[in-house]
C-alpha positions as a Markdown table, in Angstrom:
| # | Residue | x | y | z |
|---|---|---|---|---|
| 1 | Unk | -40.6 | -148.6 | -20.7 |
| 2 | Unk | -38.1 | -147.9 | -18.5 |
| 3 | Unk | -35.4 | -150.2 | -20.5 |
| 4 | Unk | -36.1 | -148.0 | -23.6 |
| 5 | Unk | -35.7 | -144.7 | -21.5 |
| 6 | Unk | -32.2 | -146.2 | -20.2 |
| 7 | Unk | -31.4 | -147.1 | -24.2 |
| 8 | Unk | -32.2 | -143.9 | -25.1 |
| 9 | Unk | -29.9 | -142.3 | -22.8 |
| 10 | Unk | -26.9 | -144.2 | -23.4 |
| 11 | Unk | -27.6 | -143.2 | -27.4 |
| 12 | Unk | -27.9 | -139.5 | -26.5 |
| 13 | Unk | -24.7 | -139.5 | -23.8 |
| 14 | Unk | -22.6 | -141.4 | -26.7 |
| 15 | Unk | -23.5 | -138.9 | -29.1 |
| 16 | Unk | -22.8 | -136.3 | -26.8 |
| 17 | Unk | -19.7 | -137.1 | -25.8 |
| 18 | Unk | -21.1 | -136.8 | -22.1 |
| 19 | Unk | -20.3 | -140.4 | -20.2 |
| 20 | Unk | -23.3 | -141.2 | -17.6 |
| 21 | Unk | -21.1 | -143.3 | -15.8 |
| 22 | Unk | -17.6 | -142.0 | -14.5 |
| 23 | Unk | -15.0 | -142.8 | -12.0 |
| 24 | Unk | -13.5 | -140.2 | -10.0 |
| 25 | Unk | -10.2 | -140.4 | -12.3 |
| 26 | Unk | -12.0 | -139.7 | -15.3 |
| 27 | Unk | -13.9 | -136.9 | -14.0 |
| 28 | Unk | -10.9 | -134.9 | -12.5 |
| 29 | Unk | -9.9 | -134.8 | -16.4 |
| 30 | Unk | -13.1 | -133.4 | -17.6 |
| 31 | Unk | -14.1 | -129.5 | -17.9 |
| 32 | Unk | -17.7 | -128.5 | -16.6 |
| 33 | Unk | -19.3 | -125.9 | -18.7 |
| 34 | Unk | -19.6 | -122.7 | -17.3 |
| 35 | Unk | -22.4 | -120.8 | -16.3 |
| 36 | Unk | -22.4 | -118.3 | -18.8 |
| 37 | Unk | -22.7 | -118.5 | -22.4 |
| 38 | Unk | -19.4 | -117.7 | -24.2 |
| 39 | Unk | -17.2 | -117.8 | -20.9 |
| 40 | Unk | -13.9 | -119.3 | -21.0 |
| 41 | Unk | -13.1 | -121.6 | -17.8 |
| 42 | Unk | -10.0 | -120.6 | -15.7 |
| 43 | Unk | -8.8 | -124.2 | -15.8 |
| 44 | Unk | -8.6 | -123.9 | -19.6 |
| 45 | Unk | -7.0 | -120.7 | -19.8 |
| 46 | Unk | -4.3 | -121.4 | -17.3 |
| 47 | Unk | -3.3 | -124.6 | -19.5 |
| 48 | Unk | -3.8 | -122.7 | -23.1 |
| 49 | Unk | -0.5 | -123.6 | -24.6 |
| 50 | Unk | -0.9 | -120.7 | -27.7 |
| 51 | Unk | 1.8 | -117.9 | -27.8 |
| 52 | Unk | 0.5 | -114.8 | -27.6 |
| 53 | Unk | -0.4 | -113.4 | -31.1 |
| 54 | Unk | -1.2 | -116.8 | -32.0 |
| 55 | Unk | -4.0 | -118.9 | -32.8 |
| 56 | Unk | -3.0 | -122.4 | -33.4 |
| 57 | Unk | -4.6 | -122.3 | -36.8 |
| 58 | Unk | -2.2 | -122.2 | -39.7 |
| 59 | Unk | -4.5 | -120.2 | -42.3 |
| 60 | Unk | -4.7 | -117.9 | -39.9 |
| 61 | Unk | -1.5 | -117.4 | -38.3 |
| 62 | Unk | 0.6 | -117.2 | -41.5 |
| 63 | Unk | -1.5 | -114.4 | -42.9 |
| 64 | Unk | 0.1 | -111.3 | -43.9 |
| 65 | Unk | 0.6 | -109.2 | -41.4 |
| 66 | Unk | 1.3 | -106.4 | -43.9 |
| 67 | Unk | 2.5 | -105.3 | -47.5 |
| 68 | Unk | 6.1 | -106.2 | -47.0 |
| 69 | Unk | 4.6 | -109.9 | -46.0 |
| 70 | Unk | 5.3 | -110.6 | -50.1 |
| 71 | Unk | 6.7 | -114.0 | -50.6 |
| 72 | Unk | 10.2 | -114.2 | -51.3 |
| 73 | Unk | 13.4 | -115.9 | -51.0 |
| 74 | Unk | 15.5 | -113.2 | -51.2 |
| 75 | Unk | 16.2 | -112.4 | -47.3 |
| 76 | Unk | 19.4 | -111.3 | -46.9 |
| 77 | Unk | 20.4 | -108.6 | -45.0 |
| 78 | Unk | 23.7 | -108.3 | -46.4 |
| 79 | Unk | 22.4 | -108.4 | -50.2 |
| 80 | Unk | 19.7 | -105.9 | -49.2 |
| 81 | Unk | 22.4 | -103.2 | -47.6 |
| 82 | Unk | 24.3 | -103.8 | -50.8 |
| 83 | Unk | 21.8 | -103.2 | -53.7 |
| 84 | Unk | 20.7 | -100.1 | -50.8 |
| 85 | Unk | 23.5 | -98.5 | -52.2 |
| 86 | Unk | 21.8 | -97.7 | -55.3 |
| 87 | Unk | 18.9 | -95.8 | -54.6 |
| 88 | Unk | 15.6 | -98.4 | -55.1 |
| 89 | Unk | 18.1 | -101.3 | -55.1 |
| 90 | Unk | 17.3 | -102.7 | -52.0 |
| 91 | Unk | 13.2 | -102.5 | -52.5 |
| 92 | Unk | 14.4 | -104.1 | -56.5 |
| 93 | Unk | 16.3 | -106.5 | -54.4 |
| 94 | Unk | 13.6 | -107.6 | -52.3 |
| 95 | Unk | 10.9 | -107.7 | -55.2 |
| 96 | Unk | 9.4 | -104.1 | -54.4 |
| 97 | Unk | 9.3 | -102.8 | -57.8 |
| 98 | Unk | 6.7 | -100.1 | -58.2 |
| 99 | Unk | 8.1 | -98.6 | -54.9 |
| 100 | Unk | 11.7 | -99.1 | -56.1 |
| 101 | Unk | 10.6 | -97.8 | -59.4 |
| 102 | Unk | 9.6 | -94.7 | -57.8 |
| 103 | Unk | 12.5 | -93.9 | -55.8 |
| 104 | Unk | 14.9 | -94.8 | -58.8 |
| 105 | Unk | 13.1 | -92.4 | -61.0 |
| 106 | Unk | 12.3 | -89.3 | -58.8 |
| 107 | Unk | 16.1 | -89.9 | -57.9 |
| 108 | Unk | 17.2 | -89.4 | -61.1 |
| 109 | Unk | 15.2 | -87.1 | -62.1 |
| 110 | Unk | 16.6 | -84.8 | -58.8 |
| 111 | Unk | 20.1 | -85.7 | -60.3 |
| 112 | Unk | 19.4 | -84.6 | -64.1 |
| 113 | Unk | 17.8 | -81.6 | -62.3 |
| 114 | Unk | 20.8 | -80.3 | -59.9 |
| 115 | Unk | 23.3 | -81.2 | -62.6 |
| 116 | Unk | 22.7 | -80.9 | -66.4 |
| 117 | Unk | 19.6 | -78.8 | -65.9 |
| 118 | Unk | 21.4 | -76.5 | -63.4 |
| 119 | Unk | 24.6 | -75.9 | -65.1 |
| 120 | Unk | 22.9 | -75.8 | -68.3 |
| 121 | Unk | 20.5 | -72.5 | -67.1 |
| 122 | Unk | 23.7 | -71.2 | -65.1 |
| 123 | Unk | 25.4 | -71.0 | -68.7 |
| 124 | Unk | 22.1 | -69.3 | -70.5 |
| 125 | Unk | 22.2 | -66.5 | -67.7 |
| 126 | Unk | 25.9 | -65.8 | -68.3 |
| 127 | Unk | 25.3 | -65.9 | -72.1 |
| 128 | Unk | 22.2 | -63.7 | -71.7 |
| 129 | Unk | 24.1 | -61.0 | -69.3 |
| 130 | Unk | 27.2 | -60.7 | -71.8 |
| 131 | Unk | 25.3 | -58.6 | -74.0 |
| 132 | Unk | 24.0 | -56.2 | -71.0 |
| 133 | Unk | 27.7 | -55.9 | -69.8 |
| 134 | Unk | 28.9 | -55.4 | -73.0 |
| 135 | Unk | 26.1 | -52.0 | -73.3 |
| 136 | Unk | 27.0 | -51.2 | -69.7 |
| 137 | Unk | 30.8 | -50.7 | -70.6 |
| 138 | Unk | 29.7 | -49.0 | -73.8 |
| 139 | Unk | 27.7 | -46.5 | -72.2 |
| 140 | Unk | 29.9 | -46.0 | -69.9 |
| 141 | Unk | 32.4 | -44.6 | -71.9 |
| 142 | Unk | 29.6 | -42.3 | -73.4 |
| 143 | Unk | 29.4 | -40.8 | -70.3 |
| 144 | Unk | 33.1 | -40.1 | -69.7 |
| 145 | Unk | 33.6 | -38.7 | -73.3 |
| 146 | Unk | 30.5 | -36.8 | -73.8 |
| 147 | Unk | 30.6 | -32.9 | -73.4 |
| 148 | Unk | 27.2 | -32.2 | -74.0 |
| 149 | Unk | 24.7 | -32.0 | -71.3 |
| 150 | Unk | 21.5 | -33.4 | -72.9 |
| 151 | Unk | 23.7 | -36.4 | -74.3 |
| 152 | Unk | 24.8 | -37.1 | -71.4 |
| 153 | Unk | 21.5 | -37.5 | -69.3 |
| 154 | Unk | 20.4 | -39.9 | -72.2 |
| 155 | Unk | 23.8 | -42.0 | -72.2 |
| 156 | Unk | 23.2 | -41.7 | -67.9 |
| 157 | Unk | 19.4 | -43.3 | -68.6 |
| 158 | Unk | 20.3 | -45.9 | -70.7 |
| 159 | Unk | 23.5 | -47.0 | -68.8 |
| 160 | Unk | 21.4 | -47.1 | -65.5 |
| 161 | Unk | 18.9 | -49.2 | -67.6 |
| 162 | Unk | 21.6 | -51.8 | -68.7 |
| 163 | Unk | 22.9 | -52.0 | -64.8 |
| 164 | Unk | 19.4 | -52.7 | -63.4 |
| 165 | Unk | 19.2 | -55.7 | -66.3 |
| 166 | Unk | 22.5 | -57.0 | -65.5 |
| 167 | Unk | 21.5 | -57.2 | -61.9 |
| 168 | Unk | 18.6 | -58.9 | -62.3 |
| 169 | Unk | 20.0 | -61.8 | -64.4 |
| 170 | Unk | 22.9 | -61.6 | -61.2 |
| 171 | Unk | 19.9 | -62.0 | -58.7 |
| 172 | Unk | 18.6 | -64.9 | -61.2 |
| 173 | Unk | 21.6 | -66.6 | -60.9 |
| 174 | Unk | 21.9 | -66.5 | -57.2 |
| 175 | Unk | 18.2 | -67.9 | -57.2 |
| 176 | Unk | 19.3 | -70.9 | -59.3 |
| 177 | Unk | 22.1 | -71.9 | -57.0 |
| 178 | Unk | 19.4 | -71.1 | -54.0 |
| 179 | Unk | 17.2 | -73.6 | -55.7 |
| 180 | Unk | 19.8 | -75.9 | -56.8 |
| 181 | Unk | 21.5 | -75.9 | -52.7 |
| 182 | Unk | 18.0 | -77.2 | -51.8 |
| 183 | Unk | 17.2 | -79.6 | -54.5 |
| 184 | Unk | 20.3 | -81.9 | -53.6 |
| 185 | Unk | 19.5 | -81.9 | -50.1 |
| 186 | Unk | 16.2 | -83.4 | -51.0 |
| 187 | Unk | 18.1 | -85.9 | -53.6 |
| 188 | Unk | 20.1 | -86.7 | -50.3 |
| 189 | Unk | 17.4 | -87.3 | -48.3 |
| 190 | Unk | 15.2 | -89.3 | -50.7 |
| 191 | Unk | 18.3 | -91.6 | -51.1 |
| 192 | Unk | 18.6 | -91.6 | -47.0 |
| 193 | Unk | 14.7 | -93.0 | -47.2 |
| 194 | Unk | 15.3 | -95.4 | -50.1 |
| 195 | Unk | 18.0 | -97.2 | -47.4 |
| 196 | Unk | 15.9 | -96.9 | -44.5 |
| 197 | Unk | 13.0 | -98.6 | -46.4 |
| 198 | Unk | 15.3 | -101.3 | -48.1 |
| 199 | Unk | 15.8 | -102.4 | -44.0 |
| 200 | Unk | 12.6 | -102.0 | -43.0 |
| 201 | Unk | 10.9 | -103.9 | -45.6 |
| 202 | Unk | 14.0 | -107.0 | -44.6 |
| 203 | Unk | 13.0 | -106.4 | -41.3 |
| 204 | Unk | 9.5 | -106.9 | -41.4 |
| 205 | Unk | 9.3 | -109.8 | -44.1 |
| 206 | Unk | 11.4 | -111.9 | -42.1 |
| 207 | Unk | 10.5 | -110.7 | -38.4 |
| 208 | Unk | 6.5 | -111.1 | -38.0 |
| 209 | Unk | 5.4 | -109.0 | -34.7 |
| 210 | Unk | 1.7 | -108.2 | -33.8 |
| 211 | Unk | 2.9 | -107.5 | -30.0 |
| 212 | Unk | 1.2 | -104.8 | -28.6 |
| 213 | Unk | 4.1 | -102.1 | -27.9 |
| 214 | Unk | 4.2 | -99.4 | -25.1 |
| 215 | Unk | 2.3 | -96.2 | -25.9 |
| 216 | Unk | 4.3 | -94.4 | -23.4 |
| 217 | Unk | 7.9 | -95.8 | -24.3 |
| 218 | Unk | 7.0 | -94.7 | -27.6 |
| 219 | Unk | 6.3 | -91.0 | -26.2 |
| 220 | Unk | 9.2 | -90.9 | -24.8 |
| 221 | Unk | 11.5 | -92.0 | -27.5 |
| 222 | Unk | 9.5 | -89.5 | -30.1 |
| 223 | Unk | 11.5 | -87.0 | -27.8 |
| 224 | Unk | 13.7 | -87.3 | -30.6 |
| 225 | Unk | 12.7 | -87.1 | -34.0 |
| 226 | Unk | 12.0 | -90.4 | -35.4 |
| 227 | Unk | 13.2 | -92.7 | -32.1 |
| 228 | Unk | 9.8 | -93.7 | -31.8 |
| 229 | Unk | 9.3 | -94.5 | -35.4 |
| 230 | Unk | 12.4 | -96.8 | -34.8 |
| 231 | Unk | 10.9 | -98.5 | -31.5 |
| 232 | Unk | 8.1 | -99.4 | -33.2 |
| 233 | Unk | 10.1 | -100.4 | -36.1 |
| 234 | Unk | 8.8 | -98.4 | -38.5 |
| 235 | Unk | 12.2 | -98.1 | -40.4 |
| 236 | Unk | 10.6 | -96.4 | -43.7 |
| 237 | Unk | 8.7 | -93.5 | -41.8 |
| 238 | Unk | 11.7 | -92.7 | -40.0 |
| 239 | Unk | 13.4 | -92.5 | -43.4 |
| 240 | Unk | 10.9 | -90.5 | -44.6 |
| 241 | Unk | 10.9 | -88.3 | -41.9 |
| 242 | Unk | 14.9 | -87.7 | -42.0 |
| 243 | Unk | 14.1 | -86.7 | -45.5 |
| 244 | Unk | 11.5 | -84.4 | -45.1 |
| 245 | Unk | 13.6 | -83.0 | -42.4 |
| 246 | Unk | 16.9 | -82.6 | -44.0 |
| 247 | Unk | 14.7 | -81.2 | -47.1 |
| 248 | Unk | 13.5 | -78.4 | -45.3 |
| 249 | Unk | 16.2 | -77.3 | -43.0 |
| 250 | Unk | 18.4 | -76.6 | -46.0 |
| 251 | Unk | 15.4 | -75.0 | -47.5 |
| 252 | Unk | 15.6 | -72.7 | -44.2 |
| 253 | Unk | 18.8 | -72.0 | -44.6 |
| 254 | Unk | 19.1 | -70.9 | -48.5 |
| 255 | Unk | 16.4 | -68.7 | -47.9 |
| 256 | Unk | 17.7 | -67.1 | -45.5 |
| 257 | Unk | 20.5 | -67.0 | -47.4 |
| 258 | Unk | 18.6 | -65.2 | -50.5 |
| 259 | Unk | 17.0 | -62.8 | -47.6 |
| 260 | Unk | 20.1 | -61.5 | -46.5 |
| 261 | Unk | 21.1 | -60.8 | -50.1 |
| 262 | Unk | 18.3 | -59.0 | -51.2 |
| 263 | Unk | 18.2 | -57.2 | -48.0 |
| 264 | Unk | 21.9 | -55.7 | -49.1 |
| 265 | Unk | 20.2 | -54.6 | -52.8 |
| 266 | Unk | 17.8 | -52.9 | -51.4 |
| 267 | Unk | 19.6 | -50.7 | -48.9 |
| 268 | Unk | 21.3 | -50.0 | -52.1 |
| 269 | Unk | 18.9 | -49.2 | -54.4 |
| 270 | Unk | 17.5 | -47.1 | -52.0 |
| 271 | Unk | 20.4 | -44.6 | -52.0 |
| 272 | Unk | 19.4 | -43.7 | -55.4 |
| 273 | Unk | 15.6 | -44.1 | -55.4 |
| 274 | Unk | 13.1 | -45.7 | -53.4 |
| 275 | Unk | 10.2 | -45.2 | -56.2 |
| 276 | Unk | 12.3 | -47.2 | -59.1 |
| 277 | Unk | 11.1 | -50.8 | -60.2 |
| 278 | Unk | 14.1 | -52.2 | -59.5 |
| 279 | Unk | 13.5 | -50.8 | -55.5 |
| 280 | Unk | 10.1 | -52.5 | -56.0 |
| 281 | Unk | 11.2 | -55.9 | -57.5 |
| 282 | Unk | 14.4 | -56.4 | -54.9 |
| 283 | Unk | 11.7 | -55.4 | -51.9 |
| 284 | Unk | 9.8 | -58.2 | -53.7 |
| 285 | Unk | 12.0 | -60.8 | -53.6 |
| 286 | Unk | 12.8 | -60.0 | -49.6 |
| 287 | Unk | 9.6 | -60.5 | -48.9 |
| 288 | Unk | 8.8 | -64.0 | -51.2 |
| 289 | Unk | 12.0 | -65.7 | -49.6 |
| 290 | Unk | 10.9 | -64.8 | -46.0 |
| 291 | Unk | 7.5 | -66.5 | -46.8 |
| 292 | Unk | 9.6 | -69.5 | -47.8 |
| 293 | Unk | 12.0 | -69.3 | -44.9 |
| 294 | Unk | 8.9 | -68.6 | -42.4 |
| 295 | Unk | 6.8 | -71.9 | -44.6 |
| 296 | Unk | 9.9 | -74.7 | -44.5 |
| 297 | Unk | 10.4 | -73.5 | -40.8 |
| 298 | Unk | 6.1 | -74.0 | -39.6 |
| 299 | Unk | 6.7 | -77.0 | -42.0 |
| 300 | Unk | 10.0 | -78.7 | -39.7 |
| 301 | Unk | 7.6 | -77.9 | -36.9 |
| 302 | Unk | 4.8 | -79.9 | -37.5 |
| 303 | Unk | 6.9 | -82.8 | -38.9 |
| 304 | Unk | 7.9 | -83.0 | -35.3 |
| 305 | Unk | 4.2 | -83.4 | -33.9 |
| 306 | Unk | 3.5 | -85.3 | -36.4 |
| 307 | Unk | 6.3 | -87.7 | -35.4 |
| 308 | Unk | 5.3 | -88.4 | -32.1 |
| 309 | Unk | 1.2 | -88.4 | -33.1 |
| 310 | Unk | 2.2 | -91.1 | -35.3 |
| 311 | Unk | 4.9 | -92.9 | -33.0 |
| 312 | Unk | 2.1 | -92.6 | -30.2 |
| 313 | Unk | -0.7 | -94.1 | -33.1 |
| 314 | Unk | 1.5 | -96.8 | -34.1 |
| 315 | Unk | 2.4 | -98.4 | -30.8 |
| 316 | Unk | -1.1 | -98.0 | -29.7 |
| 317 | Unk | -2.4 | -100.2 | -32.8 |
| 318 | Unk | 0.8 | -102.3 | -32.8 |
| 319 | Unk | -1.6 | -105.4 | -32.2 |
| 320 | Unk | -4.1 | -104.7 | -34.5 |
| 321 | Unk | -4.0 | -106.9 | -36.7 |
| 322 | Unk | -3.3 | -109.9 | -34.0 |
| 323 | Unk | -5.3 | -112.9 | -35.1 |
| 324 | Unk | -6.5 | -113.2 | -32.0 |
| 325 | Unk | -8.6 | -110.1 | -31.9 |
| 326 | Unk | -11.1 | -112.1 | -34.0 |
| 327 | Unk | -11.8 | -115.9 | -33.8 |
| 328 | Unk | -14.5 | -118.0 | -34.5 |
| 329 | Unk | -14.6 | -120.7 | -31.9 |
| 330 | Unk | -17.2 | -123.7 | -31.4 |
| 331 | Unk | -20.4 | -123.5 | -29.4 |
| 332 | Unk | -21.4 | -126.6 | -26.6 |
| 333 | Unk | -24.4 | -125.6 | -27.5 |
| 334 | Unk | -23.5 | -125.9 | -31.3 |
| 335 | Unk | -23.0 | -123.8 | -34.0 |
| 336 | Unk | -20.1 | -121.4 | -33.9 |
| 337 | Unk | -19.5 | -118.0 | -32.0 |
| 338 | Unk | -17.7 | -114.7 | -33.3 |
| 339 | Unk | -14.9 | -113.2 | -30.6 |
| 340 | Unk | -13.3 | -109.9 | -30.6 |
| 341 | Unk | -11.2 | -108.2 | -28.5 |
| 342 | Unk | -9.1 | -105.0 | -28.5 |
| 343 | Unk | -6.4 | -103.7 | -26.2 |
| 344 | Unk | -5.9 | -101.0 | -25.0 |
């Protein structure tokens, strides 16, 4: 009975892996299970050879980090700052080609707009004001040759009529180069995005970082609009942000612009009459560009919290998707366990 007992021990400790028998040399070199269920000896951790971020396990740790983890060969800098020079080139270039797409097409379309379309509408209102001067200069002479009173109130009416049309196809025209000022800045700044993207997807397909960053470095460098986008290399927000910013300080500024030159019509107009419709229109048009002025300028403003929410957002989940916050490790016990962990 007690030989079978013995047999049946050795059997178990083989299957085990658990020697009943060992010399002091061979059991420096093996690990005691801990107390608790789950918890990681010191001895092990201290001689864990893994890199931070890393698991070991190739499925794992070549997973995509993100979308610009597409494969591709094409990682050159150089070639990516080249085909950059056309907006979308660089996101073509590095096989991005519903985003390049995108910025090609809007970019193009800003370009047809602030060119063809805008000179084309510039000539309409010049060919559509002719006319109006030409009736203005003909009434004109009415009134200087015209001896009789009643004719000359009507000849007054009509030639007053012809001056407020020709102004309002002038004021048209200064909102069309308004518009058009503002348009190309925001062609400008798209094509300023398109090359800060290009990088940033180069960057992060060839440079793979789930390192969790400093929340407060990133704080501070948010201090300037779109540093902290840039420490936490988040090239295409900061591209985006430039954009959105250059966009709508020149949309500022022409509107002030068009404020200023209403605000001259209407102490004008109202030397003759503050009750006329063209009074009422010009007070109109002061008041719809200082909406616009007042919206681009609340606009610019919270662009600049948002920057440093999201700098502050990105550092603080800079790690999340480290493989390491989730692992499935073996049991003594058998079967597997599930681990995560976040930092913070």
């Amino acid at each position: 009975m007690k030989f079978r007992s013995f047999v049946l021990g050795v059997i178990l400790s083989v299957l085990f892996a658990v020697p009943l028998f060992a010399d002091d040399s061979v059991a420096e070199n093996v690990v005691e299970q801990p107390a608790e269920v789950g918890a990681v000896p010191d001895s092990v951790v201290a001689a864990d050879p893994l890199q931070k971020g890393k698991t070991g396990i190739t499925a794992i740790d070549t997973l995509s980090v993100n979308e610009w983890d597409i494969p591709t060969k094409r990682n050159s800098l150089a070639m990516t700052m080249l085909f950059a020079i056309f907006p979308g080139g660089g996101q073509f270039y590095t096989e991005h080609y519903v985003r390049g797409g995108f910025i090609t097409g809007i970019e193009l379309l800003l370009l047809y707009e602030v060119t063809a379309n805008k000179s084309y509408q510039h000539r309409r209102v010049l060919e559509q004001a002719q006319p109006l001067r030409d009736s203005v200069a003909f009434y004109t002479n009415k009134v200087l040759r015209e001896k009789n009173r009643d004719s000359l109130a009507y000849y007054h009416e009509k030639r007053t009529e012809f001056i407020a049309r020709v102004h309002e196809k002038s004021d048209k025209k200064m909102e069309q180069e308004d518009l058009r000022k503002a348009e190309t800045a925001w062609m400008y700044g798209l094509y300023l995005y398109s090359f800060f993207d290009a990088f940033g997807i180069w960057y992060n397909n060839n440079y793979r970082s789930v390192e969790l960053k400093s929340m407060k470095t990133a704080l501070l460098w948010s201090i300037i609009p779109g540093f902290g986008q840039m420490y936490n290399r988040e090239f295409g927000k900061m591209g985006l942000l430039y954009m959105a910013f250059i966009g709508s300080a020149t949309s500022i500024w022409t509107s002030q612009n068009m404020v200023e030159y209403y605000l001259d019509r209407k102490h004008i107009v109202e030397q003759e009459s503050t009750t006329s419709e063209e009074y009422e229109r010009v007070a109109e048009r002061v008041t719809y560009y200082r909406k616009n002025r007042n919206q681009y300028i609340w606009a610019i403003a919270l662009l600049y919290l948002y920057s440093v929410g999201d700098a502050a957002v990105d550092a603080l989940l800079s790690d999340f998707d480290n493989p390491m916050h989730l692992a499935v490790l073996p049991r003594l016990e058998g079967g597997v366990q599930a681990l995560m962990t976040f930092d913070f």
